[in-house]
N, C-alpha and C positions, 0 to 999 in steps of 0.2 A: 504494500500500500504506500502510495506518494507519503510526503510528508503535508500533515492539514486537509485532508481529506475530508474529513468530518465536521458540521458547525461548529462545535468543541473539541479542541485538544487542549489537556493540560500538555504545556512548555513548563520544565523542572529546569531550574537554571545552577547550573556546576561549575564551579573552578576548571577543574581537568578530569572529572570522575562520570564526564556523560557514559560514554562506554561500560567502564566497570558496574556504575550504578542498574544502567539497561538489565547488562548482563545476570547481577544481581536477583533484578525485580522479577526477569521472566523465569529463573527457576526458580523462586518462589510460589509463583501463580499459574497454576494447569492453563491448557490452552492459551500459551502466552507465547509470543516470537519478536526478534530483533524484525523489522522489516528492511530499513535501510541506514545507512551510514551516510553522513556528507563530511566532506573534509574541506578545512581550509583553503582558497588559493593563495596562491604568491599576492595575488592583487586585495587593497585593502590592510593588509601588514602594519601599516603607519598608523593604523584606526584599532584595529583586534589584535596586535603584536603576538598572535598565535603563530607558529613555526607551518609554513605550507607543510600540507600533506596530513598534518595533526587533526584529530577528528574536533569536527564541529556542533553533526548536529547526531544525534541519534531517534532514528524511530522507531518503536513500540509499539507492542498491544500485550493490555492483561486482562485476561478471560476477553476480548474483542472490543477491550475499549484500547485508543489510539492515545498515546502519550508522544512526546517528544521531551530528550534531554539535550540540552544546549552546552557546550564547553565556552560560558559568558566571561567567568574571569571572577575573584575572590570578592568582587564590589556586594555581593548580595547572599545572605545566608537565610534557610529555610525557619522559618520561625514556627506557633503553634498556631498563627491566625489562619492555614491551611491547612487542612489535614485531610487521607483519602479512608474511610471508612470501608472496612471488608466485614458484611456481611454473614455471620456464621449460621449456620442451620443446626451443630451442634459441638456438644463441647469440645471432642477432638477437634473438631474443625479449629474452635479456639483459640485450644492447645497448640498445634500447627501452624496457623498462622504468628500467634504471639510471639514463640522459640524462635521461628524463623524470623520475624523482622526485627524484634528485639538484640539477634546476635549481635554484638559488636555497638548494638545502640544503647537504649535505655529503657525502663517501666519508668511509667507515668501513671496518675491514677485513672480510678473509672474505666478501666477500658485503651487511655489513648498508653504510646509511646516513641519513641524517636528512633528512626534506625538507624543504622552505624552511616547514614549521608546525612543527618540530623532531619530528613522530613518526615513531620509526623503522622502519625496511622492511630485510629479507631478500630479494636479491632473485637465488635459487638456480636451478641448475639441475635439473630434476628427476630425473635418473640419479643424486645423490645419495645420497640416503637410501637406493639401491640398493647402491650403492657401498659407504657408512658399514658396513653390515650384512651384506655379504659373509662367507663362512664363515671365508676367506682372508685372516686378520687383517692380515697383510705387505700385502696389497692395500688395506684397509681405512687403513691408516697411513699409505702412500704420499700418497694421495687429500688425509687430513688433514694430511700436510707441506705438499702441493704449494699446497692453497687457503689455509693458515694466513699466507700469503707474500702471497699476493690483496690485491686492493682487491674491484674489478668480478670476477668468478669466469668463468673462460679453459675451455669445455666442454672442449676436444681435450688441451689440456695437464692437465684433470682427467684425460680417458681416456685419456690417455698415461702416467701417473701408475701409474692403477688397472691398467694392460696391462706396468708394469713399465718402459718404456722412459723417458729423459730426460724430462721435464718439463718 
């Protein structure tokens, strides 16, 4: 797939770690593939002081959504006011996801954390936002005491939460 393809692609903007990071993300996430590489030219130099030939842009897909990571230069670091939320359906999934982006990064509470490129991930279970919006605000509160407590987010002890029992 071109690069921008799509009305939205998240651009992840890297110092030098477009590549490694790509590489990174798609064996993390099933059905995920590098699709193209763009390198530097010679022309422009004086402006992006990047080495011709050095990679530029790299494009993505995880699970078929299209990303782009850029080698922009050390001006700009990944903060928490972005972050991509993966979806769990269950708790290994969780577990799997957590281990693996966490390597080398950090836990954070609730749910988020930072991986070792510092951008951060939500990494939920999907009965949430079920949950969150229950009619049954008492149920709705529970939920948000029990995971406010979290690192990694614990499904049974959510739905234990939400069901009223111990946590």
């Amino acid at each position: 797939m071109p690069i921008g393809t799509k009305a939205i692609t998240p651009c992840l903007w890297f110092d030098t770690q477009a590549k490694e990071a790509a590489k990174f993300y798609v064996s993390v996430f099933k059905n995920s593939k590098i699709t193209s590489v763009s390198r530097f030219p010679d022309a422009g130099q004086d402006v992006h002081g990047k080495p011709a030939g050095s990679v530029m842009v790299v494009a993505f897909e995880l699970d078929g959504q299209p990303f782009t990571a850029l080698n922009g230069g050390p001006q700009f670091k990944f903060d928490e006011a972005v972050s991509f939320q993966v979806m769990c359906d269950t708790q290994g999934d969780v577990d799997y996801y957590w281990k693996a982006l966490t390597a080398g990064g950090q836990e954070g509470p609730c749910g988020w954390l930072k991986d070792k490129f510092g951008l951060s991930w939500q990494v939920v279970p999907s009965a949430i936002p079920k949950m969150m919006t229950d009619p049954d605000a008492k149920k709705s509160a529970r939920v948000m005491n029990a995971f406010m407590k979290m690192k990694k987010l614990d499904v049974a002890a959510l739905e234990r939460a939400f069901d009223g029992a111990d946590a």
